[in-house]
C-alpha positions as CSV (number, residue, x, y, z in Angstrom):
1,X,114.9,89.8,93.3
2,X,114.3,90.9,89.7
3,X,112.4,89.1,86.9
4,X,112.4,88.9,83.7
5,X,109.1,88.3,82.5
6,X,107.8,89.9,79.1
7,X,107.5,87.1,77.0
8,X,110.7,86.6,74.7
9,X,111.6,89.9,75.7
10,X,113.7,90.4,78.7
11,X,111.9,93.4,81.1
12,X,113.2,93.6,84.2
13,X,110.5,94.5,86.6
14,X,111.2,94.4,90.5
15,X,109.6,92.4,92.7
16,X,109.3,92.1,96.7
17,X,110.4,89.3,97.9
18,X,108.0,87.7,100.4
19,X,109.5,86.1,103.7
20,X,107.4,84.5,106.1
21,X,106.6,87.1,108.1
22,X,105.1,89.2,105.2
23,X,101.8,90.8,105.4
24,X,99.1,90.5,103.6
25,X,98.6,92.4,100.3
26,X,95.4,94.6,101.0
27,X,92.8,92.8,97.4
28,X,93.0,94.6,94.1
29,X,90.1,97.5,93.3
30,X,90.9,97.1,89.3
31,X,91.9,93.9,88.9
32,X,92.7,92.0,85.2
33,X,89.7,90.2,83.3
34,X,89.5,87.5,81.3
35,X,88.1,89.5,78.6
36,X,91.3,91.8,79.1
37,X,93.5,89.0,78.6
38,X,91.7,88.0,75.1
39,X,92.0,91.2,73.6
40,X,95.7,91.2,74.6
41,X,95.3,88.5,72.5
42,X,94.3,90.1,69.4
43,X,95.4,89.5,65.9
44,X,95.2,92.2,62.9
45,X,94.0,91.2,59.9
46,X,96.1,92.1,56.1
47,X,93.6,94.8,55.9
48,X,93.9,95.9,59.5
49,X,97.6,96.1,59.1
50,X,96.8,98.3,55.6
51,X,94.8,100.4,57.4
52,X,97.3,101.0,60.3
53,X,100.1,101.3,58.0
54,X,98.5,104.3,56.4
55,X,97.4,105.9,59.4
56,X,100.9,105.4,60.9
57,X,102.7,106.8,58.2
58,X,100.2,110.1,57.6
59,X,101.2,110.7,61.4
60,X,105.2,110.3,60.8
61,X,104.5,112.4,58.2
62,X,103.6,115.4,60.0
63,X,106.9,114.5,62.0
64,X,109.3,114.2,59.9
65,X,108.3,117.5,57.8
66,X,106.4,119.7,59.2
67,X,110.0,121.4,61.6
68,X,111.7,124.7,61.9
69,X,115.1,125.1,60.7
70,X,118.2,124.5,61.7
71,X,116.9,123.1,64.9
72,X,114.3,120.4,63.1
73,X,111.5,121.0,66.2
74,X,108.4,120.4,64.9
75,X,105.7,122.5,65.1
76,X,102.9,122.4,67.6
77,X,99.9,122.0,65.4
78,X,100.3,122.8,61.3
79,X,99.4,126.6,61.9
80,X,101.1,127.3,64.8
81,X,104.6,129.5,64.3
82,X,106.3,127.8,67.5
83,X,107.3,124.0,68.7
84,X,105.8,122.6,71.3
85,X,108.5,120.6,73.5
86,X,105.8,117.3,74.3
87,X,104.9,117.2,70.4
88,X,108.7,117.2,70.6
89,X,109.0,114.4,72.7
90,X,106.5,112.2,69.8
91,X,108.4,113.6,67.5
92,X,111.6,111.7,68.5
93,X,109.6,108.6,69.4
94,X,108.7,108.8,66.0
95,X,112.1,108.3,64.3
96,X,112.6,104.4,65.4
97,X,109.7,104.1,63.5
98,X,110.2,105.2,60.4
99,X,113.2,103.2,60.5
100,X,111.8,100.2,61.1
101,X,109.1,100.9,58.3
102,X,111.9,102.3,56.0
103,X,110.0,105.5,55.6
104,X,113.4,107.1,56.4
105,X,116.7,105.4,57.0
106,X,118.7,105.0,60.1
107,X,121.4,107.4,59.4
108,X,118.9,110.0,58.6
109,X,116.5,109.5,62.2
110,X,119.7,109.3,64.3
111,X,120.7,112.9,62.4
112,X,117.5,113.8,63.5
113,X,117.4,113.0,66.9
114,X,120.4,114.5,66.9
115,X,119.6,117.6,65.9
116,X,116.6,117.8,67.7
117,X,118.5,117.4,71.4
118,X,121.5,119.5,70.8
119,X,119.2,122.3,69.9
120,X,117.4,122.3,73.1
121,X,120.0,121.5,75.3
122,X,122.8,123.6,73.8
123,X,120.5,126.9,75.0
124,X,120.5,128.7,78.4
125,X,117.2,130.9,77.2
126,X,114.8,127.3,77.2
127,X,114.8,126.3,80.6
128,X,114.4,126.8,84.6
129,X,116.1,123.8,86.5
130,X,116.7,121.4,83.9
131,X,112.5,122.1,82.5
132,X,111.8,123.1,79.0
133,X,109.7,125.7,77.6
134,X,106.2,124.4,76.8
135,X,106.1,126.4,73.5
136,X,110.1,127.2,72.1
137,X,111.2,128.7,68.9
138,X,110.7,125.8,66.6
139,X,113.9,127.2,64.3
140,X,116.2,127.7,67.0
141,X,115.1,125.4,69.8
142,X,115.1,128.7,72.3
143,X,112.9,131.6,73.9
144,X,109.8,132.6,70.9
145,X,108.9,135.7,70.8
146,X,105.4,134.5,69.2
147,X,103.0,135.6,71.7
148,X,102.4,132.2,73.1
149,X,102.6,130.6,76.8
150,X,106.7,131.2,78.4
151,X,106.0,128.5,80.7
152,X,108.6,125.8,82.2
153,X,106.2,122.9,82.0
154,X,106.7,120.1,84.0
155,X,104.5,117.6,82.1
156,X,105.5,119.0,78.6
157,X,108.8,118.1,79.7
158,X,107.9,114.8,80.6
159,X,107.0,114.0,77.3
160,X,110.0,115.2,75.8
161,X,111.7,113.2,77.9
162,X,109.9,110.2,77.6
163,X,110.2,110.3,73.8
164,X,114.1,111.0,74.1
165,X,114.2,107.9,75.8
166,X,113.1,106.3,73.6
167,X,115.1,107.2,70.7
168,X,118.0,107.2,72.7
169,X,117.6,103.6,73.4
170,X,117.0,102.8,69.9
171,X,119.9,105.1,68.2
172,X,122.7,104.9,71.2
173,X,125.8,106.4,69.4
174,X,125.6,110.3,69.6
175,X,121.8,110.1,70.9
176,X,121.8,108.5,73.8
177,X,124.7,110.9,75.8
178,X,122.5,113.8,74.5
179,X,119.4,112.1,76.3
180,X,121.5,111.5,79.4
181,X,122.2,114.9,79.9
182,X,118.3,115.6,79.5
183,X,117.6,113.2,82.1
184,X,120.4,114.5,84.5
185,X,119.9,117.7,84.3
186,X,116.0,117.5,85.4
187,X,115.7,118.9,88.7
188,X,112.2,117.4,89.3
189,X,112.2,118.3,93.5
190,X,112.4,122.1,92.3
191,X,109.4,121.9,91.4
192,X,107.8,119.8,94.3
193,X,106.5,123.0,95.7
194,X,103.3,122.5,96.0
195,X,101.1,121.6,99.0
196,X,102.5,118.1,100.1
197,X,105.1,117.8,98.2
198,X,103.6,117.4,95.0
199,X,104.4,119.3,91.7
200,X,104.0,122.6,90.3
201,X,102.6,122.6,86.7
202,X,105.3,125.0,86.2
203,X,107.7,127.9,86.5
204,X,106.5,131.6,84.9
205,X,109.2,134.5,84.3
206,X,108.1,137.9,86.2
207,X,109.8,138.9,82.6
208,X,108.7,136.8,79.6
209,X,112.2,137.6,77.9
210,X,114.0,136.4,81.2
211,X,114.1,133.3,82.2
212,X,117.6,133.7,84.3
213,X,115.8,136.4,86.1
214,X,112.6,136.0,89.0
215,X,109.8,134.1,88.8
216,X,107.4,131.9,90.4
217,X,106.0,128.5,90.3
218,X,102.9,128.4,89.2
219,X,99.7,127.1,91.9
220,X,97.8,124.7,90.2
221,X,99.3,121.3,90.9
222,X,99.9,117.5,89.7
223,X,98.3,115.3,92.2
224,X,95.4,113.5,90.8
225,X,96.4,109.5,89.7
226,X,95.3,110.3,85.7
227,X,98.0,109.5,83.1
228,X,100.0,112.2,82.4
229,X,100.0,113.2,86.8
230,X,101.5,109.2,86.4
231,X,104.2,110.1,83.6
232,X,105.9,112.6,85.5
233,X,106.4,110.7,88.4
234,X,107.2,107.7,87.3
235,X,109.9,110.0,85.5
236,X,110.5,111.8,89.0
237,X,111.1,108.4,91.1
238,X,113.1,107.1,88.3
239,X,115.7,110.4,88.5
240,X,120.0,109.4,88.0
241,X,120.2,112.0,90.4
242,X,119.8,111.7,94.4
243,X,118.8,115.7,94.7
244,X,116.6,115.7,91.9
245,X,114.7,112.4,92.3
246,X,111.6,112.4,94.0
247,X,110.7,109.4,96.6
248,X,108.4,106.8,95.5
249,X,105.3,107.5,97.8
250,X,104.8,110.9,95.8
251,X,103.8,108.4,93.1
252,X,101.4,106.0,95.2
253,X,99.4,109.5,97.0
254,X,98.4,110.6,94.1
255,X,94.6,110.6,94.5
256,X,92.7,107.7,93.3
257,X,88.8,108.3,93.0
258,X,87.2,105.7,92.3
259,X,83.7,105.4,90.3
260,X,81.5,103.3,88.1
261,X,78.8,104.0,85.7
262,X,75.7,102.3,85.0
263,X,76.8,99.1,86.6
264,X,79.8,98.9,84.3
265,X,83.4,97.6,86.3
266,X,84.8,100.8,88.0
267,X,88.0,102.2,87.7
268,X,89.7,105.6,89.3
269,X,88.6,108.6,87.1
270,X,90.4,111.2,85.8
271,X,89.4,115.0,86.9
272,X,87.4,115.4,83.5
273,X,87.3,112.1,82.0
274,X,88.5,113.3,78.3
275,X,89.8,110.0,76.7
276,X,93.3,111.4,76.4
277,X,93.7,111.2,79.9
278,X,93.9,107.4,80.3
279,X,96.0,107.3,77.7
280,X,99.1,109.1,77.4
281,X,101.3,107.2,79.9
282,X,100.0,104.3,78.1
283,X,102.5,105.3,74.7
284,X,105.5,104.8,77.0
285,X,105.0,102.9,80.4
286,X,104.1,99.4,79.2
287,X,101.3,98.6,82.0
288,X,100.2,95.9,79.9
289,X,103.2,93.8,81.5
290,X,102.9,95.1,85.1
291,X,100.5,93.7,87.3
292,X,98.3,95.6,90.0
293,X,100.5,98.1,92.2
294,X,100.5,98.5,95.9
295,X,100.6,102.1,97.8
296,X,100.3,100.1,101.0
297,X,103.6,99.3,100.3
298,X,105.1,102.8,101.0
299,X,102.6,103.5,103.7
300,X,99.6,105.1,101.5
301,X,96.1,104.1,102.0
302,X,95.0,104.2,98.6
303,X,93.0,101.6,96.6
304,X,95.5,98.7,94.3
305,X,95.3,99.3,90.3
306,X,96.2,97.4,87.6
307,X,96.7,100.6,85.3
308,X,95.8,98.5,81.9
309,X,92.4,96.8,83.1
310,X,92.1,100.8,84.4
311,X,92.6,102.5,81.4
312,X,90.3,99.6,79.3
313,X,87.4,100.0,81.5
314,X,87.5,103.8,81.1
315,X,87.3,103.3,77.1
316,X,84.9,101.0,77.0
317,X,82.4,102.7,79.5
318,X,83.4,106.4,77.4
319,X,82.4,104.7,74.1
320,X,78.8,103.7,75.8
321,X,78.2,106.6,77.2
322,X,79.1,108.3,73.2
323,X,76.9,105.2,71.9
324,X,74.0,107.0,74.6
325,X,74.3,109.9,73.7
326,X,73.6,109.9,69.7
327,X,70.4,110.5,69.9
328,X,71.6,114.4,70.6
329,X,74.8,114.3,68.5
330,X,75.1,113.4,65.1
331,X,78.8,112.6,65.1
332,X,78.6,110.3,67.5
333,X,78.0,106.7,67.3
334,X,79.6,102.9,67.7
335,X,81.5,103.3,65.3
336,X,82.4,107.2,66.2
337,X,83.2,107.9,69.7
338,X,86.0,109.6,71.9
339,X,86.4,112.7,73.1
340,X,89.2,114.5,74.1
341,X,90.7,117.7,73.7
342,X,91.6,118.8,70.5
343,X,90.9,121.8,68.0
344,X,87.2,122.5,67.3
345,X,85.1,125.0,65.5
346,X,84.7,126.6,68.5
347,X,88.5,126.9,69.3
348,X,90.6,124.2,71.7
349,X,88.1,122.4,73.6
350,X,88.7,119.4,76.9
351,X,85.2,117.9,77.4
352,X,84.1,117.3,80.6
353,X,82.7,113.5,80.5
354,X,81.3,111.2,83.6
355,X,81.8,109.3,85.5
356,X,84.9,112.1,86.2
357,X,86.4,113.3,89.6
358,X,85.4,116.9,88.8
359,X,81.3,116.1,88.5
360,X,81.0,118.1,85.1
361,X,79.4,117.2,82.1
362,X,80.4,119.0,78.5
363,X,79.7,117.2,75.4
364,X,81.3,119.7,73.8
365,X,78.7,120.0,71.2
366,X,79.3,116.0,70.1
367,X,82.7,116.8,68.8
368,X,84.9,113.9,67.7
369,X,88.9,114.0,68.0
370,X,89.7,110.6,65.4
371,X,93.0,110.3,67.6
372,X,91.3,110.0,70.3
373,X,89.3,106.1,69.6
374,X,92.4,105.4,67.2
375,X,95.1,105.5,70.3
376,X,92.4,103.4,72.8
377,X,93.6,100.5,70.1
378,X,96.3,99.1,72.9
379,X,93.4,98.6,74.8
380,X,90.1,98.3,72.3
381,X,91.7,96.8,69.3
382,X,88.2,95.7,67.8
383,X,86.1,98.9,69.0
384,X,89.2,101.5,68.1
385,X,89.5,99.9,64.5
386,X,85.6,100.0,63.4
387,X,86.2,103.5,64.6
388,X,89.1,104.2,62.1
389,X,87.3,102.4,58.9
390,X,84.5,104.6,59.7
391,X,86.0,107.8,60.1
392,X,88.1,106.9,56.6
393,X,84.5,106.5,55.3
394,X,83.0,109.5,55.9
395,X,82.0,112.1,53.3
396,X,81.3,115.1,52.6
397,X,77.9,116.8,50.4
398,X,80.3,116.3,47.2
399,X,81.5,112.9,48.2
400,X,84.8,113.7,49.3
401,X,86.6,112.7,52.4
402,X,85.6,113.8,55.0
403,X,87.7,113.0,57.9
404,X,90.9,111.9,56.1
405,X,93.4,113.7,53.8
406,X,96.0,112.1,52.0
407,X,99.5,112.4,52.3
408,X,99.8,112.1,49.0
409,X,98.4,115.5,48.6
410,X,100.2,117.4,51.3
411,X,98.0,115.8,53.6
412,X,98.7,113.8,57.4
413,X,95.7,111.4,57.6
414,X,93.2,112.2,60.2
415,X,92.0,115.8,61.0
416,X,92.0,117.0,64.8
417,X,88.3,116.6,64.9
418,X,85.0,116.7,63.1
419,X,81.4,117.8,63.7
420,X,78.5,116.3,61.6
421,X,76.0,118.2,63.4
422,X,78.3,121.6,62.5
423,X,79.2,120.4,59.1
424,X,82.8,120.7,60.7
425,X,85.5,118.9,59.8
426,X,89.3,120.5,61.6
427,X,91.5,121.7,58.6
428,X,94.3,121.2,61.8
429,X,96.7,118.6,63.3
430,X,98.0,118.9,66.4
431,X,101.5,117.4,67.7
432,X,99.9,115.9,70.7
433,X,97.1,114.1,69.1
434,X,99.5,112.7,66.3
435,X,101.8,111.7,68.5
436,X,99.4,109.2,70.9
437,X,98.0,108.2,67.9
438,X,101.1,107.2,66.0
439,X,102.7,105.5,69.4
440,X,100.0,103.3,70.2
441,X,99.0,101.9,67.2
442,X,103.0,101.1,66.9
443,X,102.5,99.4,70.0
444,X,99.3,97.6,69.3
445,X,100.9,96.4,66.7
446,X,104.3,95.2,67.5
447,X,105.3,96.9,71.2
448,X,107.8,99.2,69.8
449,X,108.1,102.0,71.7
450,X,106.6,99.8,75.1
451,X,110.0,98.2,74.6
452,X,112.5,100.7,73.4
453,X,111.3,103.2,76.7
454,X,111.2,100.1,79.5
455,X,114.5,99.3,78.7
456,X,116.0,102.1,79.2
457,X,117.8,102.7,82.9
458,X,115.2,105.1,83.8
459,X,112.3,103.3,83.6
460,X,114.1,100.2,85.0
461,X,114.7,102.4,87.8
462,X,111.6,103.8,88.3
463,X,109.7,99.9,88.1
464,X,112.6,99.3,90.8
465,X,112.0,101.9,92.8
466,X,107.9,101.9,92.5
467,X,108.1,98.3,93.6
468,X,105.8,97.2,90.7
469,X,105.6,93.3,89.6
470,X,105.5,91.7,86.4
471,X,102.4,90.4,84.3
472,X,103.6,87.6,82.0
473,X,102.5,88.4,78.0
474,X,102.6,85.0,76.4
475,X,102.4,84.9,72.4
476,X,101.5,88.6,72.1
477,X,103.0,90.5,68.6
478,X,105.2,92.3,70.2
479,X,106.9,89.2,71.8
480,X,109.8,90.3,69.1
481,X,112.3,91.4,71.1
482,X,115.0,95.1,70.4
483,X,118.3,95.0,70.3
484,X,120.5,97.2,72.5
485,X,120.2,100.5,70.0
486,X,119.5,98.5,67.5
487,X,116.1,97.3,65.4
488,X,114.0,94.6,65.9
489,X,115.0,91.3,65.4
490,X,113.2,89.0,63.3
């Protein structure tokens, strides 16, 4: 049977049915709190809501301007001569946005969306079985010549994806066929060619100007149960297309480690425990409003996880361990905390943070992506915004800002990432850090994108297929429910 669950808004999420004969479910290894459920609860305050506004808005920002022509891809980071096709994907997330804070109008997002997916998908030089370039021409939407990465990447694609759905939900009209053909053309079991069955990071040209020529996939592999690994297979199961789909249990044997710190709840790890990787899947799958899953379902021995209360614990035990550890870093702090990957002084850097599945430990030299605490507000709403006042705050020697840069002066908000110990502050942004931080502080605030990308027939499909139950949100914001490619109703 099916229910729909999600406060005022209708989400379909499947459900087993139980007969009398059922078995019963093995007990839940990250199961809700209490305290979980109050901060679900949370309200922003007039000058919350200021201060979200203008974070939001610096991220559209670097969205909405900072693209190649004719083909409107934006660019991977500020400096970078190339598009990066997952900053794509949060780029056309970002459009319903704007709309619905008239930074831009509707007529002009749709035209951007638009654009966007015709000049992807109108290419042959972008793509090996229905997956995109990680890094195409950001004027023409094909092969770059730049020098950087020719790489079909499966979970760069995935985020494209992901954000087309979303717009395509919200726009319909000319965007949403574009975004079917997206979604059918994705051969995802291509890719499964890894050792059991799980997927390659990618496909690789033997000539980098070649794509229709030979290649090979690519070794390393996704099949560790950390959120972007989730992402793609939740896209994967959800598949239009019989051949291209891949079957649920892919999903459920992903590996779930799981490990505590310091007598703090536990919750399955990521390999290296860098913030962003319990939360990207958050910006689209809406976790918040399914309840604990169930591998023994599909015949996987693996340990039941309610993804939400997961990804929580992780934050809150990663801004201790930052709160530990300023003693030996400057720049970090309870109110300055969170580290990910980002651009650093010392070039890109993924810290290496316990409790992790791979053992290591690199603080990275105590530096601090703001992106990275500002998108743990769907979980942390209290934590992640003392995090933002502080990092608006900052100064430098001269007593200008530090960490922020305003729009107003060509600026997008935030920096990648500062260093008080270095006297470093990032004169970068990134696509992927603006994106995360743009999308869940939209959902933190009023569910947006949760909505627009669980009502779309993939996701349906995939929360069908997955066999994943409903948690029932009762007087949260977001209760406000879309219309069918339309805007929120009031």
């Amino acid at each position: 049977m099916r229910c729909q669950l999600y406060g005022s808004q209708a989400l379909a999420c499947a459900v087993v049915a139980c007969s009398a004969g059922c078995t019963v479910k093995p007990p839940v290894a990250v199961q809700r709190t209490p305290e979980t459920r109050v901060a679900l609860q949370y309200r922003f305050r007039a000058a919350d809501q200021a201060l979200l506004e203008d974070v939001e808005h610096a991220c559209f920002l670097y969205f909405w301007n900072e693209v190649g022509t004719p083909a409107k891809l934006v660019r991977d980071r500020k400096n970078a001569p190339v598009a990066s096709i997952a900053a794509a994907g949060f780029q056309l997330a970002s459009l319903p946005i704007g709309v619905e804070h008239r930074w831009i109008s509707r007529s002009e997002g749709a035209q951007r969306a638009q654009t966007v997916l015709q000049s992807l998908l109108e290419r042959d030089d972008n793509k090996k079985f229905g997956v995109y370039l990680h890094y195409p021409d950001m004027n023409t939407g094909g092969l770059s010549g730049q020098g950087f990465e020719i790489l079909a990447s499966t979970v760069d694609h995935a985020l494209l994806m992901a954000g087309a759905m979303v717009a395509g939900e919200y726009f319909g009209d000319a965007v949403a066929p574009l975004v079917g053909r997206l979604i059918a053309g994705t051969n995802w079991r291509a890719y499964a060619v890894a050792p059991g069955g799980f997927l390659s990071m990618g496909w690789a040209p033997d000539d980098a100007g070649d794509l229709a020529g030979a290649g090979r996939f690519v070794e390393l592999r996704w099949d560790w149960a950390s959120d972007e690994e989730r992402l793609i297979y939740f896209l994967a199961v959800g598949s239009p297309e019989p051949n291209y789909a891949l079957p649920p249990e892919t999903y459920y044997r992903l590996k779930r480690v799981v490990k505590s710190y310091d007598g703090r709840p536990a919750y399955v790890v990521s390999w290296p425990g860098a913030l962003f990787t319990y939360l990207f899947s958050h910006c689209y799958i809406d976790y918040r409003s399914l309840g604990p899953d169930d591998p023994a379902q599909f015949g996987v021995d693996a340990p039941r996880v309610d993804w939400f209360e997961n990804s929580r614990r992780a934050v809150l035990t990663h801004r201790q361990r930052c709160i530990e550890q300023a003693s030996r870093f400057k720049t970090l702090g309870p109110d300055r905390w969170g580290l990910s990957a980002c651009s650093s002084r010392e070039g890109y850097i993924v810290p290496d943070i316990r409790p992790n599945a791979s053992g290591n430990e690199d603080w990275c030299a105590g530096t601090v992506p703001p992106y990275a605490a500002a998108s743990a507000i769907m979980f942390a709403p209290q934590e992640s915004l003392a995090a933002m006042r502080a990092y608006r705050a900052l100064k430098d020697g001269e007593g200008r800002a530090l960490v922020w840069r305003d729009p107003q002066a060509g600026g997008y908000g935030f920096v990648d990432s500062f260093n008080l110990d270095q006297g470093f502050a990032c004169e970068d942004y990134v696509g992927i850090d603006q994106g995360p931080m743009l999308l869940a502080i939209e959902n933190a605030r009023t569910g947006l994108i949760w909505k627009l990308f669980m009502q779309h027939e993939l996701a349906r499909r995939a929360v069908e297929r997955l066999h994943l139950s409903c948690e029932v949100i009762v007087g949260h914001p977001s209760a406000r429910p879309v219309a069918p490619h339309g805007q929120v109703q009031d």
